[in-house]
C-alpha positions in Angstrom: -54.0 95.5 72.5 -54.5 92.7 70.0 -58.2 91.0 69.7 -58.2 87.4 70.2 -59.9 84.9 68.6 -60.8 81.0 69.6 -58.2 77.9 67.9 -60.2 75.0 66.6 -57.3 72.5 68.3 -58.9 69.8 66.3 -58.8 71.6 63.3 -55.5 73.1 64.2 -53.8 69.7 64.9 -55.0 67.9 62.1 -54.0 70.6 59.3 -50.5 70.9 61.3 -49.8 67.0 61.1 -51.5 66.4 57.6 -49.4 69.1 55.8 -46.4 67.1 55.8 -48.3 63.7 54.6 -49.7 65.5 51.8 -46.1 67.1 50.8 -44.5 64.0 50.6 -46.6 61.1 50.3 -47.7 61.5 46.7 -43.9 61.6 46.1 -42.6 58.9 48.7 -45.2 56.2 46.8 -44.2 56.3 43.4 -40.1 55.5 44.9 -41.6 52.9 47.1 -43.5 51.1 43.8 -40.7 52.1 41.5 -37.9 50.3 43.9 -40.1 47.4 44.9 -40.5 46.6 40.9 -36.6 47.5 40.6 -37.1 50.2 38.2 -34.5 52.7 37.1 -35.3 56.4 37.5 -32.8 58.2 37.5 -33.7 61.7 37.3 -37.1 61.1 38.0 -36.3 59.2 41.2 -33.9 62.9 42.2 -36.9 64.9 41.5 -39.0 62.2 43.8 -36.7 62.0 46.5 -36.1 65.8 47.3 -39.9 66.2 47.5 -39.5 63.4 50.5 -36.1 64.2 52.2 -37.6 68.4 52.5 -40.3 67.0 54.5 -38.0 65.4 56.5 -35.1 67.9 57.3 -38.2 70.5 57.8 -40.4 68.8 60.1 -38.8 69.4 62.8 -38.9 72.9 62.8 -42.1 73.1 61.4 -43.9 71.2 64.6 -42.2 73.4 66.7 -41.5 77.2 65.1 -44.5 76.9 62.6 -47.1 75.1 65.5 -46.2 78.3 67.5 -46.8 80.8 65.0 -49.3 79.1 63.6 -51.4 79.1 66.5 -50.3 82.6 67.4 -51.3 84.0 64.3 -55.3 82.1 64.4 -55.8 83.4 68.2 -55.0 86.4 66.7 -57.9 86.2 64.1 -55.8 85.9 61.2 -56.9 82.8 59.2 -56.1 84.2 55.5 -53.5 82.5 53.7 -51.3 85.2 53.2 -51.5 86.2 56.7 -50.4 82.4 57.8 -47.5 82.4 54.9 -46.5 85.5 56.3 -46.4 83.4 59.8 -44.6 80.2 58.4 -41.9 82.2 56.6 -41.5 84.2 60.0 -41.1 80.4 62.2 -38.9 79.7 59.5 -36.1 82.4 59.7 -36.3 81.9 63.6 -35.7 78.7 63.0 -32.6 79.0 60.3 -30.0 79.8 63.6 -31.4 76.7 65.5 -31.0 74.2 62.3 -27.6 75.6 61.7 -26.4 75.2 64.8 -27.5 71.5 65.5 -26.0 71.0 62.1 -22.6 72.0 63.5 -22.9 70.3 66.2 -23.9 67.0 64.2 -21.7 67.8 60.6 -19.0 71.1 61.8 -17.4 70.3 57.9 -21.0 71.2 56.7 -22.7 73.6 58.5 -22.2 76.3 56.3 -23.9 74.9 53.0 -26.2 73.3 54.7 -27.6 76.1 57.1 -27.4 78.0 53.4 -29.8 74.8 51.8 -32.0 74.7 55.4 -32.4 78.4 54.5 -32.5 78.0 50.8 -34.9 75.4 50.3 -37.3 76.7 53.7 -37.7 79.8 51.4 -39.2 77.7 48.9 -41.1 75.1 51.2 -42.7 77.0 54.1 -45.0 79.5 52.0 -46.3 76.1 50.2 -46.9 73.9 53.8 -48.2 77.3 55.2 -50.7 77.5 52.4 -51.7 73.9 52.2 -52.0 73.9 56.1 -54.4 77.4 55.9 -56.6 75.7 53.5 -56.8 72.5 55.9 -57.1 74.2 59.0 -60.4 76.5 57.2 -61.6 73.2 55.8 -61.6 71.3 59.2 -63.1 73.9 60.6 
């Protein structure tokens, strides 16, 4: 039998809906200012961008796979970061089979590569949110 601990829901909710401001925002301005002023970047703008379409093709699964084992994992008592990586990256490989199935049903041509990038790229993404989110939620506590 596992011990259980108490979630700070306010705490809880506003490290879970923060994350993804914080992830993206400091990216999504600079493209905003740059294409108001009709600047060029290029590169920079491709570097800017992915920052802001990750959030967006992980969000999803993130308020749903990550909230649960997010919360799962605090009621449990384990509010380390690593502990709460170890939960995101979890939520995420649940989640890979969902994603790549509503991108065959949306795109059948391009499930493949992009359950493979979903997957790819989560990899990469959920141990950063997860950490970000276990320093908010400690914080706001």
């Amino acid at each position: 039998m596992t011990a259980t601990s108490d979630l700070n829901v306010r705490a809880f909710i506003g490290a879970l809906l923060t994350v993804p401001l914080v992830t993206s925002l400091p990216f999504a301005i600079p493209m905003l200012i740059s294409a108001t002023l009709g600047l060029h970047l290029n590169d920079t703008a491709f570097v800017l961008g992915f920052f802001v379409v990750a959030s967006f093709f992980g969000l999803p699964t993130y308020l749903t796979f990550g909230a649960f084992m997010f919360a799962r994992a605090l009621r449990r008592g384990r509010t380390a970061p690593l502990q709460l990586v170890k939960s995101g990256l979890v939520a995420h490989v649940l989640s890979t089979p969902l994603a790549f199935l509503a991108l065959l049903i949306i795109e059948p041509g391009d499930a493949l590569s992009g359950g493979i990038g979903f997957f790819f790229f989560g990899c990469i993404f959920a141990p950063i949110w997860s950490t970000i989110f276990a320093v908010l939620y400690k914080k706001l506590s």
